[in-house]
C-alpha angles and dihedrals in degrees: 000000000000124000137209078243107040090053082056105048077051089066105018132047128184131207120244098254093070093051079045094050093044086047084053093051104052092054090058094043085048085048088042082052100054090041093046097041074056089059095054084057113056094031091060100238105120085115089044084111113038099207140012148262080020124042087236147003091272101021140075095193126031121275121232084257099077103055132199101342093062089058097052098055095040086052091056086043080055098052089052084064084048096054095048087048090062095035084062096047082052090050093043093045102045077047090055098052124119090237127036119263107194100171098050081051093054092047094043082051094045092054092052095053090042080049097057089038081048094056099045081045086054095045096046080052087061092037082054095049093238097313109187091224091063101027084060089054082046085071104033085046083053086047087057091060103050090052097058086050089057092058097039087055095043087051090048091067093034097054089050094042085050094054103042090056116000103256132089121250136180139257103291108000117103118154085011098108100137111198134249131198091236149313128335109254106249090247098057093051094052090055089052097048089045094049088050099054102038072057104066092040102060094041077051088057082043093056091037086058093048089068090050092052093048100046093051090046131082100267097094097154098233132075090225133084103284113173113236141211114296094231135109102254087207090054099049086032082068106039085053085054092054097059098044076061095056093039091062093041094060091036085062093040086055104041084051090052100045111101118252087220117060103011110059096134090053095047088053106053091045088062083054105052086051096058092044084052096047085045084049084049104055093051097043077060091054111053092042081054103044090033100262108286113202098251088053088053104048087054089050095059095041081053086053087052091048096049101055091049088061101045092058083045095063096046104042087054084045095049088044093038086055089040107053102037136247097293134216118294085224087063091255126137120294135298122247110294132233112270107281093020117137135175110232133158113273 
């Protein structure tokens, strides 16, 4: 059965870079969303707009009556249109391409669904009148997405890497293949892909115990009276403290174990990821000390955004690092595998 888009790629056929550059997009809009979801909050705008999918119960778009807080919660349903609007160039532009790239499709695919679950999240939060319980699966739900963007941008290298040369690179990195004198031991590759993803998990259990911070905290997005999270903030403050701690504990363990042939782009965006986590840190410090200001508090949840993002990075260019092979130093295709090892799509 033929398809408005598949009529299209039939006529019509897009370079890589554009698929590259979509891909690119949806995981800063992902990133806008979370940041600007942030602003409703502590602004206290999360009632700006009384129902949903309309402002009001008459009204698509917020009246003058309603100030600035209004505003505030129809621009973030905006931004919402916006994002579709990139997560179907994504999809349009990974369907327009020469040779087929089924990953970035399934992630294109797997942002606009996470999108439409996104949008009724966000209206049961205002049903709920900002309960804590859904307004924390508002941001996971958000966290979701930008995960599926992560991946959507790191497929959307890999597929073209893969194609121009039959290998699979990373986000980033073409022409950088560093050379290796042979295969992983099994053994070695096991401990890094155990560390990785040890790794995401527990900077998954860091992100979990955000939401559990902030809904118990003083940020209820709402000037009224909305109930919070029974729980002690200190407690949970601290408990969120601890596994940062671990987090950046793992994250070191990894980037010393990583080889220096073979996985420089990993290396390096570990290194990365480290630095975005101690900056994350030291801002996290910052708001519990000086009682969580609302500025604090926004670029602590863009750093939470970042570090996810770079979580999922290093461990997308270590799966395929461990998957494809150390490669030529020539930049030629990769060296012999370890016994079982096999180069599929992440």
């Amino acid at each position: 059965m033929r398809t408005p888009l598949s009529w299209l790629a039939g006529r019509y056929s897009l370079g890589a870079r554009s698929v590259r550059l979509a891909a690119l997009g949806s995981v800063v809009a992902s990133i806008a969303i979370i940041v600007t979801g942030g602003i409703v909050r502590v602004t206290g705008s999360g009632l700006g707009c009384t129902d949903w999918p309309m402002c009001t119960g008459e009204t698509l778009a917020p009246t003058a009556e309603m100030g600035v807080h209004g505003a505030i919660e129809f621009g973030n349903r905006l931004l919402t249109g916006a994002l579709c609007a990139v997560v179907g160039w994504v999809i349009i532009t990974a369907r327009l391409q020469e040779r087929p790239m089924p990953a970035v499709l399934r992630g294109g695919w797997a942002q606009f669904w996470i999108v439409v679950l996104n949008a009724v999240v966000g209206g049961v939060t205002v049903w709920m009148r900002l309960s804590p319980y859904i307004v924390a699966a508002h941001f996971l739900a958000a966290t979701l997405l930008l995960t599926a963007a992560v991946y959507t941008w790191h497929a959307a290298y890999a597929d073209a890497d893969a194609d121009a040369d039959g290998t699979a690179g990373g986000v980033g990195d073409e022409g950088d293949r560093p050379g290796a004198p042979g295969p992983l031991a099994p053994w070695s590759a096991a401990r890094l892909r155990s560390l990785s993803a040890a790794l995401v998990a527990v900077t998954a259990l860091l992100v979990f115990v955000g939401t559990l911070a902030t809904g118990s905290g003083p940020h209820a997005g709402d000037s009224s009276d909305v109930a919070r999270m029974p729980f002690n903030w200190t407690a949970v403050t601290v408990v969120h403290g601890v596994l940062a701690g671990a987090v950046l504990v793992l994250a070191g363990v990894l980037l010393s174990a990583l080889p220096r042939d073979g996985f420089g782009a990993a290396r390096r965006k570990a290194a990365a990821f480290l630095a975005v986590l101690l900056g994350q840190g030291v801002v996290g410090l910052v708001q519990s000390l000086t009682a969580l200001p609302s500025l604090v508090v926004m670029l602590h949840l863009l750093g939470s955004a970042l570090v996810w993002t770079g979580v999922l990075q290093v461990h997308f260019t270590l799966k395929r690092a461990a998957l494809s092979g150390p490669s030529d130093p020539q930049g030629g295709a990769p060296l012999p595998r370890a016994r079982g090892a096999a180069a599929t799509p992440a």
